[in-house]
C-alpha positions as CSV (number, residue, x, y, z in Angstrom):
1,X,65.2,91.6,76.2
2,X,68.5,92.6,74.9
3,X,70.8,89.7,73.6
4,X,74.6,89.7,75.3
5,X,76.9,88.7,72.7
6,X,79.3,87.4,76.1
7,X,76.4,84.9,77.4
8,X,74.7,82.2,75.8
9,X,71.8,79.9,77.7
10,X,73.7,76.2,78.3
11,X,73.1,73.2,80.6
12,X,76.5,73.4,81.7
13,X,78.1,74.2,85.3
14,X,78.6,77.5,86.1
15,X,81.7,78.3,88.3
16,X,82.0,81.1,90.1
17,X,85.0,82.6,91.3
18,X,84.9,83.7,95.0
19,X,82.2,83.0,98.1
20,X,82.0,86.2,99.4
21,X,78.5,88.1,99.6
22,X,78.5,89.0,95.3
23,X,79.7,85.3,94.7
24,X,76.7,83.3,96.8
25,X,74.1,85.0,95.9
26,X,75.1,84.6,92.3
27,X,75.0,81.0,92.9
28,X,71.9,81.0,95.4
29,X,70.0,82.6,92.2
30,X,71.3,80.5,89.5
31,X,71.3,77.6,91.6
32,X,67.2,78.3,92.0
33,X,67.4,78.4,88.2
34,X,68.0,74.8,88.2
35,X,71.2,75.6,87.2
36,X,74.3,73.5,88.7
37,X,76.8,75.7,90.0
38,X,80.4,75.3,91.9
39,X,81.6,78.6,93.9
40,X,85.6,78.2,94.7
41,X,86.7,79.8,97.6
42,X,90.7,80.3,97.9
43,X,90.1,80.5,101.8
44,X,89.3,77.6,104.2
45,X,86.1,79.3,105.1
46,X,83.7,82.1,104.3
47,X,84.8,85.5,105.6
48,X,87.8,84.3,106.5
49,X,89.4,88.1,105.9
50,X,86.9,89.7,107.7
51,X,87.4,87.6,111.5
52,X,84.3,88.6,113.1
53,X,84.2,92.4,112.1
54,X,80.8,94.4,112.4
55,X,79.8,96.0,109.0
56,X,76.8,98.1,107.9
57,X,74.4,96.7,105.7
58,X,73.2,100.0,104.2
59,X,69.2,101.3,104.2
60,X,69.1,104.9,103.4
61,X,69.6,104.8,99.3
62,X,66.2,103.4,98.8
63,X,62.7,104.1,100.0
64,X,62.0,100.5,100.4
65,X,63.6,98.5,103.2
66,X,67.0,97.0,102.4
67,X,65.9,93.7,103.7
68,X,63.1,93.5,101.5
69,X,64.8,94.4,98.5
70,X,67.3,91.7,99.0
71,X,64.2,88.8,100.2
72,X,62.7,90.1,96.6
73,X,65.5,89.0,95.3
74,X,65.8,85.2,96.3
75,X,67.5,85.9,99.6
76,X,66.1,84.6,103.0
77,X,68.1,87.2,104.5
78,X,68.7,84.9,107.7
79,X,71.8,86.3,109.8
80,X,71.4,88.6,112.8
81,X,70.9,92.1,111.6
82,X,70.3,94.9,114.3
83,X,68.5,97.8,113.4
84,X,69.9,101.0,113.8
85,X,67.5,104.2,113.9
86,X,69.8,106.2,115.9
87,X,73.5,107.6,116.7
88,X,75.7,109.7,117.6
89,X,79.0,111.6,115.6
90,X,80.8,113.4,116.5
91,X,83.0,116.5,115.0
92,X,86.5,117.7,115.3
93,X,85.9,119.7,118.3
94,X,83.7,117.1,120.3
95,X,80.7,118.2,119.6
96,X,78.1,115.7,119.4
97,X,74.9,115.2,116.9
98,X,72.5,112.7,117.9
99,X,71.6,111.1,114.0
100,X,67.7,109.4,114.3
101,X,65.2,107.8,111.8
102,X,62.3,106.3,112.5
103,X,63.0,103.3,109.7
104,X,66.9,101.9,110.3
105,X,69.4,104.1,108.7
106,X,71.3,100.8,108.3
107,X,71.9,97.4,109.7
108,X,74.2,96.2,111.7
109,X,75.3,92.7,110.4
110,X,78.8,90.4,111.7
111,X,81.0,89.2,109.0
112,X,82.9,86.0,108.5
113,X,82.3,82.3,109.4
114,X,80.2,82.7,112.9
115,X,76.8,81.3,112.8
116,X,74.6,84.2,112.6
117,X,77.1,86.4,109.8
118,X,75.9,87.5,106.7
119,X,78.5,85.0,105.4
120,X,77.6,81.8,106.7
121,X,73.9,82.5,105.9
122,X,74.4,83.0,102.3
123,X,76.6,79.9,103.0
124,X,73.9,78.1,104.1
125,X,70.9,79.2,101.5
126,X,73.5,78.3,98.9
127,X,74.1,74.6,100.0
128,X,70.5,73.7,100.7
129,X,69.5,74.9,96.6
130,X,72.8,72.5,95.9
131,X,75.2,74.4,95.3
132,X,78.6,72.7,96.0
133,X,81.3,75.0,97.4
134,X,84.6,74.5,97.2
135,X,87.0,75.9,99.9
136,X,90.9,76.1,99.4
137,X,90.4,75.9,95.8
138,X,92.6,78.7,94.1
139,X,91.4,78.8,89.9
140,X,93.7,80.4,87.9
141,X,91.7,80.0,84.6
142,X,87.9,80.2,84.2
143,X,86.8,78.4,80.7
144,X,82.7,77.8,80.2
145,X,80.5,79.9,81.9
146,X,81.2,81.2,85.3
147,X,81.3,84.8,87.9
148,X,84.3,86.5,88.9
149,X,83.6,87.4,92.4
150,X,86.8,87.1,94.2
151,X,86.6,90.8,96.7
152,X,88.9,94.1,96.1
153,X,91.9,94.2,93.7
154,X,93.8,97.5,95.5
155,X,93.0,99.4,98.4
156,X,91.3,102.8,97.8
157,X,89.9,103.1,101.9
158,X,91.3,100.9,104.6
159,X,89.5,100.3,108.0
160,X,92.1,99.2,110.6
161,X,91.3,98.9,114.1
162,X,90.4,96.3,117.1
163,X,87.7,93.6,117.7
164,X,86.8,93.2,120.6
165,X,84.3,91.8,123.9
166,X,83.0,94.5,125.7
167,X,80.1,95.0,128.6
168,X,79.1,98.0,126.6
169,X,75.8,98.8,125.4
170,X,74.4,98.4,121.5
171,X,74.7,101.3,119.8
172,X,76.6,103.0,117.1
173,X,79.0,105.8,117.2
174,X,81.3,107.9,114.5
175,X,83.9,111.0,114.8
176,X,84.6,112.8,111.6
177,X,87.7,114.7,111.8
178,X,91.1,114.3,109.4
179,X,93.6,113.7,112.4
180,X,91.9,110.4,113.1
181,X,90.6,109.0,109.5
182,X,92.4,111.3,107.0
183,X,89.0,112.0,104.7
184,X,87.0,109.4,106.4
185,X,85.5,108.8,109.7
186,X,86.1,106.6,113.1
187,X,83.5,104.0,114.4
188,X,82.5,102.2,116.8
189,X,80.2,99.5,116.3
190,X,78.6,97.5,119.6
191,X,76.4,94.6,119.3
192,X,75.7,91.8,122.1
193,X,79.3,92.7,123.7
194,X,80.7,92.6,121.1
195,X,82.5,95.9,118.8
196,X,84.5,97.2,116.3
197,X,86.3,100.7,116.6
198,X,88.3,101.6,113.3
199,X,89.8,104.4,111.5
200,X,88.6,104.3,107.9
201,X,90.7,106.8,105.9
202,X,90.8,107.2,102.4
203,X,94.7,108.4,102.2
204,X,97.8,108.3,104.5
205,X,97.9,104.7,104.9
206,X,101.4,104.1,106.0
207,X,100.6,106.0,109.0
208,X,97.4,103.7,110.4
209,X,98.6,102.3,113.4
210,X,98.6,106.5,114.4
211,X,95.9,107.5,113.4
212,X,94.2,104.0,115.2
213,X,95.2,105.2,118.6
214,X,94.1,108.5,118.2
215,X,90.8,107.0,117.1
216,X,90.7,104.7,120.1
217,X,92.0,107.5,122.9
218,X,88.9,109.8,121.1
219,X,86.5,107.1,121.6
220,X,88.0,105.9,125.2
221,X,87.2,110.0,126.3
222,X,83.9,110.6,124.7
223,X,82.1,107.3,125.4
224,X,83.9,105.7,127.6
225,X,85.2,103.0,124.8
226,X,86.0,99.3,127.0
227,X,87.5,96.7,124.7
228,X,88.5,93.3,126.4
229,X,90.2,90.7,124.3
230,X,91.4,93.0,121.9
231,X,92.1,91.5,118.6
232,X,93.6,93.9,115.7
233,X,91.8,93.8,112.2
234,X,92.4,95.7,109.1
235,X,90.2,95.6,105.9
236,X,90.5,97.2,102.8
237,X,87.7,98.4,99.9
238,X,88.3,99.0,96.5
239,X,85.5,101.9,94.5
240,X,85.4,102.4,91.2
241,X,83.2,102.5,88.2
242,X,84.7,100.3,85.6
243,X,84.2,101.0,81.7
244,X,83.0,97.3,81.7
245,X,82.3,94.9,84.0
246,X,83.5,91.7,82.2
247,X,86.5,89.4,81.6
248,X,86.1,88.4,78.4
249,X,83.1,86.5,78.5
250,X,82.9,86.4,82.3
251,X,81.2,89.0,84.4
252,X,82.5,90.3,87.0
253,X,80.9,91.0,90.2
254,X,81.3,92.8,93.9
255,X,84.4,94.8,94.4
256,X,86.5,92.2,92.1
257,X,84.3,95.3,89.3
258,X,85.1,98.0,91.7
259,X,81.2,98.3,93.2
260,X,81.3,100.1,96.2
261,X,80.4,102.7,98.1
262,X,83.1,105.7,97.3
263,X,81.7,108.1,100.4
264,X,81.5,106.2,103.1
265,X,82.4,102.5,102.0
266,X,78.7,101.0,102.5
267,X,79.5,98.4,99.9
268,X,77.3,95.2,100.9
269,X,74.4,96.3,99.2
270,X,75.5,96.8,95.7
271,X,78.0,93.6,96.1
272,X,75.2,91.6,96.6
273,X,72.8,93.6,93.7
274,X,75.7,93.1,91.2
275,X,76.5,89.5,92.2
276,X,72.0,88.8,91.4
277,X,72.2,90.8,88.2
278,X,75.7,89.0,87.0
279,X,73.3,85.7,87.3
280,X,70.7,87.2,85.7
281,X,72.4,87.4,83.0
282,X,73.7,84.0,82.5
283,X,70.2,83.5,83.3
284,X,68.6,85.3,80.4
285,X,71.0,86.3,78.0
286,X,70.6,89.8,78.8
287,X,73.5,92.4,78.8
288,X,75.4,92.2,82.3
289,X,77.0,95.7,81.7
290,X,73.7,97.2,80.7
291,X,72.1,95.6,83.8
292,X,74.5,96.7,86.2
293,X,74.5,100.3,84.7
294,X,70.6,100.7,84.6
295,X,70.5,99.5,88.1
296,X,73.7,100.5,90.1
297,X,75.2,102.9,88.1
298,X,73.3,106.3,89.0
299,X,74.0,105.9,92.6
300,X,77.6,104.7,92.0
301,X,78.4,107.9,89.8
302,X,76.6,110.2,92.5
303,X,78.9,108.1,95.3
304,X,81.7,109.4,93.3
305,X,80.7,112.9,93.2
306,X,80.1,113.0,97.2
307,X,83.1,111.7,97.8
308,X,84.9,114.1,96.1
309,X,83.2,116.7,97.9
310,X,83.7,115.2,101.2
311,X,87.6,115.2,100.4
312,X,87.3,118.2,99.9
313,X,85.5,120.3,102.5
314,X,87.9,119.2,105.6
315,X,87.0,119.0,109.4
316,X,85.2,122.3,109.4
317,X,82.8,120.7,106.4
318,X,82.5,117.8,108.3
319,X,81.1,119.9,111.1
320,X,78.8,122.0,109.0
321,X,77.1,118.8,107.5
322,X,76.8,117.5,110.7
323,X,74.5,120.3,112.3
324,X,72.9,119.8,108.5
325,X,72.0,116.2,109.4
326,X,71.3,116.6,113.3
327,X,68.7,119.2,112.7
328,X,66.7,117.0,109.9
329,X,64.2,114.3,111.9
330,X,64.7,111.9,109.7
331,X,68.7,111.3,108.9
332,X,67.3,108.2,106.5
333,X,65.5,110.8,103.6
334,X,68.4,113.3,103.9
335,X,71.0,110.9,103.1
336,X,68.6,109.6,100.7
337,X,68.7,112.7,98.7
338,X,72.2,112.7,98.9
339,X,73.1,109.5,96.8
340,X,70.2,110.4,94.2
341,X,71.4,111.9,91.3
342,X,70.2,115.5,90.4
343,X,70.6,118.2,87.8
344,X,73.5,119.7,90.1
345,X,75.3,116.3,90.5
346,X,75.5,115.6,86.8
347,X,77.2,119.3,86.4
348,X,79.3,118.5,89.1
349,X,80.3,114.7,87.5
350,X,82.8,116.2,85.2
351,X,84.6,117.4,88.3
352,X,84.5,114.8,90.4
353,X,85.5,112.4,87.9
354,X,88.7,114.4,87.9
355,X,89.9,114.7,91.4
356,X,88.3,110.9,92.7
357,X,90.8,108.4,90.8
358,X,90.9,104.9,91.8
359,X,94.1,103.3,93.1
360,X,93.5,100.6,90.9
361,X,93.8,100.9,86.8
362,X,91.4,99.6,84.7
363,X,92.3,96.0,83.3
364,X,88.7,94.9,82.6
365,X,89.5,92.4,79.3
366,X,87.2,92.3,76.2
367,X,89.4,89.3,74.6
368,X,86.2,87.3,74.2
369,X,88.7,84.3,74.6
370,X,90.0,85.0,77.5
371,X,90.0,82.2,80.8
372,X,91.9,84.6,83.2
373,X,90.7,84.9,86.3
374,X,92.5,88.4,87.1
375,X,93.5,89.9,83.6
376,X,96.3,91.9,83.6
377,X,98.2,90.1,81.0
378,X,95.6,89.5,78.4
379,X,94.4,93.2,78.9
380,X,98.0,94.7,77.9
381,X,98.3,92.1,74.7
């Protein structure tokens, strides 16, 4: 075991800093510990930024299912979670690819305070192991031991669009073409009728609310798109890979470190991962930045590099990776291939690391005295 000259073992409370997904299940597996832990949450209730939006829960960068991985892990995993095995995108022309895999590509999970969201459930496994959450509790300083977990600091990708009730069928469906999501894609998400349709674009922001209701008069035309009770939503996601992921002796976890998804923002996963491994390491002693790098770090870097490329290559890329993907039986191993890193990738790193520049600087502090809980003074003293 390595020693981490942040952490030392103690029998004192451990505050965490934010009750999204990285924050409670910090808590849920420090709390297991036997350790006594308090999560602050500045909003009145989980989720609270997310409404009742549909997210992916990602299952393609592993051979083993996500849910499994995360059960492994100390979670009970118990929230509504649809499997998905099959899709369709669509390119810049309107020309469809039907995506399958026999195991689910990802899951479809709700977000925010409802009772069968990712949130509450998390929610829920962390009060019965007793730990107390505190809601409407803004910390400006974090002394003893404790997580910063409190969600994205800038907004590299925003995904702006409509909740809604609907009387369509489940299913999943995704457009890739620049003119709706500049260097992202448009979804639409339909579970129990319910949905999400958003543009998630990765540049142009001040022109959203455009490049919405071109997303929504694409969808209305192709799949016949019926939203009652329209409710407009906007998210944003932060990707980056920091040089550490501490605050002075405070690791830092979820997208408050920059983990995400860079490609297509598929960022639950390794929230969750980083928040387990930041309470491992209170936990043990061990080295939270060597954790985090051993275990999320090759996929991050290769994240990096596909976006890059996918910036790149333009609608008629999009389109040539589509027919790539819809003529492979198994969407779920080709994308798998994709986030693995390779001898290629780690020529291509150099590259990638140029042109794929996160909005947000990096003001991770190594003042071992510092109590901040979002550094930017200490880290330019």
């Amino acid at each position: 075991m390595t020693t981490d000259p942040h952490n030392t073992l103690s029998s004192e409370t451990v505050r965490i800093v934010g009750a999204g997904p990285a924050g409670l299940s910090a808590a849920i597996v420090l709390a297991g510990a036997g350790r006594r832990v308090v999560v602050h949450e500045a909003q009145a209730e989980v989720g609270r930024r997310f409404g009742r939006d549909f997210q992916g829960l990602e299952n393609w960068s592993t051979v083993e299912d996500v849910l499994s991985i995360l059960r492994k892990r100390g979670l009970n995993t118990d929230f509504t979670a649809r499997p998905c095995h099959s899709g369709t995108v669509f390119d810049a022309w309107d020309d469809a690819y039907t995506v399958h895999s026999e195991l689910p590509i990802f899951y479809l999970v709700e977000r925010g305070s409802g009772p069968g969201s990712l949130d509450a459930a998390l929610l829920r496994q962390a009060r019965s192991e007793g730990v107390e959450v505190r809601f409407n509790s803004r910390v400006k300083q974090l002394r003893g031991e404790g997580i910063l977990a409190a969600g994205p600091r800038v907004a590299d990708a925003i995904a702006v669009g409509y909740q809604f009730d609907t009387d369509m069928e489940d299913g999943f469906w995704a457009i890739c073409d620049d003119r709706l999501a500049p260097k992202g894609y448009a979804y639409l998400l339909i579970m129990a009728g319910r949905g999400t349709m958003k543009s998630c674009m990765f540049s142009d922001f001040k022109h959203e609310r455009v490049f919405v209701e071109r997303s929504l008069e694409a969808f209305r035309r192709l799949v016949g798109l019926e939203m009652k009770n329209p409710v407009f939503h906007g998210g944003a996601g932060n990707a980056r890979i920091p040089a550490g992921a501490y605050n002075g002796r405070h690791p830092v976890a979820g997208e408050h470190a920059g983990f995400q998804d860079a490609l297509w923002g598929f960022g639950i996963r390794t929230a969750i991962l980083s928040g387990i491994l930041a309470a491992q390491s209170l936990l043990t002693g061990e080295d939270y930045d060597a954790l985090w790098r051993r275990e999320l770090l090759p996929q991050m870097q290769t994240s990096v590099i596909n976006r890059a490329l996918y910036a790149l290559v333009g609608n008629r890329g999009y389109r040539w990776f589509l027919r790539r993907l819809a003529s492979d039986k198994d969407i779920r191993r080709t994308l798998r291939r994709r986030y693995q890193p390779s001898r290629i990738k780690n020529l291509l790193k150099p590259w990638a690391d140029g042109r794929y520049r996160s909005r947000r600087q990096d003001t991770s502090c190594d003042h071992v005295d510092c109590h901040c809980v979002w550094c930017r003074e200490c880290s330019a003293t």
